[in-house]
N, C-alpha and C positions, 0 to 999 in steps of 0.2 A: 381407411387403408392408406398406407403411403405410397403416393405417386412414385411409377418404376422410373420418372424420370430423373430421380432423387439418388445420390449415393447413404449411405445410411443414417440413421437420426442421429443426432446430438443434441443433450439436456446441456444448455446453458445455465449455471446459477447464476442468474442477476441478468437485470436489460439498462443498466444506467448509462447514461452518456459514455462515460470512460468504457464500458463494455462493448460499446459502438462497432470500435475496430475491429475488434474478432470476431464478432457478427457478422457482421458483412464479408469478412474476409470468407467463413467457412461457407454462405452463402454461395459465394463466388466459386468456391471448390466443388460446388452442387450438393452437399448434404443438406441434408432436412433438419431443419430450426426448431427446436424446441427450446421456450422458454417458460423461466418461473421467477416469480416475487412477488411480494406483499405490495408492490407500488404497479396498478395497472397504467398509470398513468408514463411509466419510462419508455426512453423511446426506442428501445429492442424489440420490444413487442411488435411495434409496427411492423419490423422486417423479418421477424419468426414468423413459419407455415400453423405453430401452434402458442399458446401462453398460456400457465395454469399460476392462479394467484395461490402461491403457496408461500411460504418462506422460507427460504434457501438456507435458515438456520434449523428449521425444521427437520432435524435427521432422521427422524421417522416418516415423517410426511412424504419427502421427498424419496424415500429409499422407494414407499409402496408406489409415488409416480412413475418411479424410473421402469418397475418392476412391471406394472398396467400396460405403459407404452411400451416397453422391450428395447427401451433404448441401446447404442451401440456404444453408444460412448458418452463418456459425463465431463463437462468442460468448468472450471472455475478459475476466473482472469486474474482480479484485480482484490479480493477480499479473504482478509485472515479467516474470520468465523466461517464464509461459504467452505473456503480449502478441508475442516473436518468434515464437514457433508460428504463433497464428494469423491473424499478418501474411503468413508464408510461406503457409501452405494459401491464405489469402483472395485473396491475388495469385497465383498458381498455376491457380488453380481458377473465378478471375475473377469472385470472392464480392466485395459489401460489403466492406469495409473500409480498410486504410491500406498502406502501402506495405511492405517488409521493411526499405529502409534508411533510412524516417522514424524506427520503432520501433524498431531497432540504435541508430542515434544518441543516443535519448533511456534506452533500456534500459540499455548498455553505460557504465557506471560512466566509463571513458579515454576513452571516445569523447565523451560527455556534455562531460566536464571541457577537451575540446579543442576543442570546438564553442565552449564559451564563451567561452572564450582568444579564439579566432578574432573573435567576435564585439567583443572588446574587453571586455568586463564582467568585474567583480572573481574571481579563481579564487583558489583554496589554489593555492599552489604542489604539484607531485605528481611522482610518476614511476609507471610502473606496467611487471611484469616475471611472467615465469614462474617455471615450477620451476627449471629451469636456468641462471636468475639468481641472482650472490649480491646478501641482499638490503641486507646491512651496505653494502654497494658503491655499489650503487641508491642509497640514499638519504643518500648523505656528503653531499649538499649542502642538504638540508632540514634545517630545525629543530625540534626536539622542544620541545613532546609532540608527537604523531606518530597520525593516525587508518589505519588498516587494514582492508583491507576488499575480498573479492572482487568483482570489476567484474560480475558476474552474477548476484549473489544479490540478494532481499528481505528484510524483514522483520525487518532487525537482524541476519542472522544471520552469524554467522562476524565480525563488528565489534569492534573491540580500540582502546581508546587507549592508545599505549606513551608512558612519560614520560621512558626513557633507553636509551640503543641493550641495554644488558642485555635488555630484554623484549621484543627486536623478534624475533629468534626462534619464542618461544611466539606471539605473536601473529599471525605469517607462519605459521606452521602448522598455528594454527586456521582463520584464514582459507581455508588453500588445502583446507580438511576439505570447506568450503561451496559450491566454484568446479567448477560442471562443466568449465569452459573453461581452468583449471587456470591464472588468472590473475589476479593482485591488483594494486590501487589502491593507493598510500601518500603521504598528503599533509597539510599542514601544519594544524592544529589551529586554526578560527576562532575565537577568543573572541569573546565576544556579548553585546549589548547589550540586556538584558531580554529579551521571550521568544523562540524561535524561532518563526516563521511555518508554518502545518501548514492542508493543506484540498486541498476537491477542485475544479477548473474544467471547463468543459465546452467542446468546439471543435466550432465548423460551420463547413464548408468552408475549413478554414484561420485561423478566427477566433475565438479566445477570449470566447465571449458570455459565459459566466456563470462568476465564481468567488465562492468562500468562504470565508476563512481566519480560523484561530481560534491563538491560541496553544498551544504544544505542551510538555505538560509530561514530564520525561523521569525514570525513576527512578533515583534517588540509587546504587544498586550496581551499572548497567549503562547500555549506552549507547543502550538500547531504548527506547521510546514508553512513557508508560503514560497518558498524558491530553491530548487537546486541548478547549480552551473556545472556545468560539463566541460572540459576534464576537468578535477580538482586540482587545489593548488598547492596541495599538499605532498612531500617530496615520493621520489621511485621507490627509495628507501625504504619506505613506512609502508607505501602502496604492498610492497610485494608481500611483507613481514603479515600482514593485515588477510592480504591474499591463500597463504598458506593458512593461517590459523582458520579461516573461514572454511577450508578446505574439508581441515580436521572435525571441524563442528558438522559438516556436512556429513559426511561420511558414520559420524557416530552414528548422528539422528538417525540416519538409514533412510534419509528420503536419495531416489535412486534421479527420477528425470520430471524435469519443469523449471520453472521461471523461482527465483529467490529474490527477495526486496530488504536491499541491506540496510541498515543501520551503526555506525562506527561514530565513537567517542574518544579523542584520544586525550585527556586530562593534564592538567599544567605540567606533569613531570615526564609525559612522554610514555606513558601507557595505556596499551589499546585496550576499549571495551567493545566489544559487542555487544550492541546492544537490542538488536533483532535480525532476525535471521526468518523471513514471512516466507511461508512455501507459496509464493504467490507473485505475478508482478506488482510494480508501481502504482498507484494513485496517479492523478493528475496529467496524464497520459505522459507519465515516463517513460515508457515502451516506444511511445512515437517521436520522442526527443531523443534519446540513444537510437532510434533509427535515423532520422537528421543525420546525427553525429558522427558513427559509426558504422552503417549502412547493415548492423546487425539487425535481422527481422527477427522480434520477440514473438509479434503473434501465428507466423509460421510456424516457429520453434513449435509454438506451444500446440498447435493443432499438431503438427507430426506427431509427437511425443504422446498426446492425448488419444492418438489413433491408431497407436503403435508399431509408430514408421521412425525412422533417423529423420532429426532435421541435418543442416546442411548449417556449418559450424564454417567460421572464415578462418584461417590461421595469422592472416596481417589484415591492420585497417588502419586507416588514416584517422584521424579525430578533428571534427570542425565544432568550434565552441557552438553550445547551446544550450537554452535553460527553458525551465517553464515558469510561468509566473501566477498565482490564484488571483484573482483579482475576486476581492472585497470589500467589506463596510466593517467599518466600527464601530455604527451606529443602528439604533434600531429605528425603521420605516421604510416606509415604502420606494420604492427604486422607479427613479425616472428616468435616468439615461447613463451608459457607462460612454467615453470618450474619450477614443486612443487619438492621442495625437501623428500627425502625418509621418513627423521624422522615427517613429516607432514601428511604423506599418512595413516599411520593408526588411525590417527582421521575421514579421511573423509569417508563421509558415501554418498555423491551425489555430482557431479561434474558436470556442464553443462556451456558449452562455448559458447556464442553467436558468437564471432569472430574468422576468421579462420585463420591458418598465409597466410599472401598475402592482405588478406583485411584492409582496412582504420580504424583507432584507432582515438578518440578525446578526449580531458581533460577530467578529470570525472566531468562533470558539474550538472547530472540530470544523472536518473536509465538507460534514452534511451544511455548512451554511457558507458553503463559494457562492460567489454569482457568477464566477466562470473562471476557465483557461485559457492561457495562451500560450503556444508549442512558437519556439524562435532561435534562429539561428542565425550566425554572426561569421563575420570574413575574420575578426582578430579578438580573442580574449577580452580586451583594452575595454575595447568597442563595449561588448556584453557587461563586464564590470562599471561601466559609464552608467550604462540606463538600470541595473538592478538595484544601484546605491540609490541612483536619483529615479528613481519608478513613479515617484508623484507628478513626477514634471512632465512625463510621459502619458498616464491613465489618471481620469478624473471620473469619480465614482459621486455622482449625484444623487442624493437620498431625500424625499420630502421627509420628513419628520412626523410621528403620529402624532 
């Protein structure tokens, strides 16, 4: 029975580090902590009143948890796949939240990519196919290089860019490693025009009140994230232009209220892509670096909204440069010591290490193989673009070698 001293339950999907914040935060609000995933070992669980090892992609599993417990409400932070979950349960069970087929359209990588077609705005050209497809076949009519990529997955993972049909293979194969739905996306490689556009927006009732975007820096050996800086340095112009059209997408899909994790391309000629639109926030605690920044609280937003209250929207804010940084290996072994040097320590503002020394390191491939974050902010632009060109001279990532 739930203690009366509790306001009412909340199922969290996911306990990972990055899910940290809103844990605790709703803690702090006095409801009751319900937590699920396949990993008992995350550290949400420690400060959930409950934890049931389910899988937060498990849409059936999870609907009859939420259903047992009588949950009040169903929370998902930081993850595309969880966002279907707990659109189903929340519609089902006539919870707060968004629809199943606003959050399919913007989840589902094909689906995504047709919506925008439809809409008329710039697309890679694509095709997308199963196992049972060949995929040499699929995509005779597209031009390499060539991006790959399960329509279901996050975080980079299972992501290949092939630069001649030889490698489309391996990279259809890794991809379909990462596809519950055992279906991939293959479409035409945007070149781009200074940086890519990276950040999180906030929607009420169908309306884009608040975004933030920062330029997105990606690492040199993979096709993963490893830095975005805040504000972008990319002109008002394009921002606003960028702004609107995001708007329009939103409103199609019909997702009404929560957190959105942008993606923007804008290619040598000066045309924008979108190129995700996550009903969901940020990775790499980008919620806590736009709050640095802009003193916008994401994971307020998101519990009001989840609970079926108004959050509390700024109409002006000042902006203080800030970025996060993944810190990783590119090598496979075991991790001895990570070491931020001194003149780096007074930008950061939140450190959190996944990996400990003694434990296993792998390439940075995809988000699941960081060995940590660091949330950091800066008095002048200058300053931030100084240490994220030169980042080696700052963090030194020691790896014993198996």
């Amino acid at each position: 029975m739930t203690n009366l001293l509790f306001k009412e339950k909340i199922l969290f999907l996911g306990a990972s580090y990055a899910q940290l914040p809103i844990i605790r935060e709703a803690k702090r609000n006095g409801y009751y902590i319900i937590t699920c995933d396949y990993l008992p070992q995350n550290p949400g669980h420690k400060i959930a009143n409950e934890y049931y090892n389910v899988s937060t992609t498990d849409v059936e599993k999870i609907y009859q948890l939420a259903k047992k417990l009588r949950i009040d409400y169903i929370i998902n932070y930081v993850s595309d796949p969880s966002a279907i979950t707990a659109a189903f349960v929340a519609e089902k069970l006539g919870l707060p939240g968004n629809t199943y087929e606003s959050v399919g359209l913007l989840t589902k990588k094909d689906l995504f990519r047709q919506l925008l077609k439809d809409l008329g705005f710039f697309v890679p050209k694509f095709v997308s196919f199963g196992e049972r497809d060949n995929p040499k076949e699929k995509v005779k009519d597209l031009d390499f290089p060539l991006i790959v990529k399960p329509v279901d997955s996050s975080g980079s993972k299972g992501v290949s860019r092939v630069e001649d049909i030889h490698g489309l293979k391996k990279a259809v194969d890794k991809a379909f490693m990462f596809s519950k739905t055992k279906k991939l996306i293959v479409e035409e490689f945007i070149d781009n025009k200074g940086a890519d556009l990276h950040g999180d927006g906030f929607v009420v009732d169908g309306e884009l009140v608040f975004i933030s975007l920062g330029d997105h820096i990606f690492d040199e050996n993979s096709l993963t994230p490893v830095s975005t800086l805040w504000p972008t340095s990319l002109s008002e112009k394009l921002i606003d232009e960028i702004i609107v059209q995001l708007g329009t997408i939103i409103k199609r899909s019909g997702y009404k209220n929560g957190p959105v994790n942008i993606e923007v391309r804008v290619n040598s000629k000066g045309e924008n892509y979108i190129m995700e639109i996550g009903p969901r926030n940020g990775g790499n605690f980008v919620p806590q670096v736009i709050q640095y920044s802009t003193g916008f609280d994401f994971v307020q937003s998101l519990i009001a909204v989840s609970t079926g209250n108004k959050p509390e929207i700024p109409k002006k804010y000042d902006q203080l440069p800030a970025a996060y940084y993944v810190i990783h290996s590119n090598e496979y072994g075991f991790l001895k010591n990570v070491i931020i040097k001194n003149d780096l320590k007074k930008y950061i503002k939140e450190f959190h290490q996944y990996i400990e020394p003694g434990e296993k390191v792998m390439p940075f491939r995809g988000s699941n193989t960081a060995i940590g974050v660091i949330v950091m902010v800066f008095n002048q632009y200058s300053e931030m673009l100084k240490v994220i060109t030169n980042i080696n001279d700052y963090i030194e990532v020691k790896v014993e070698k198996e």
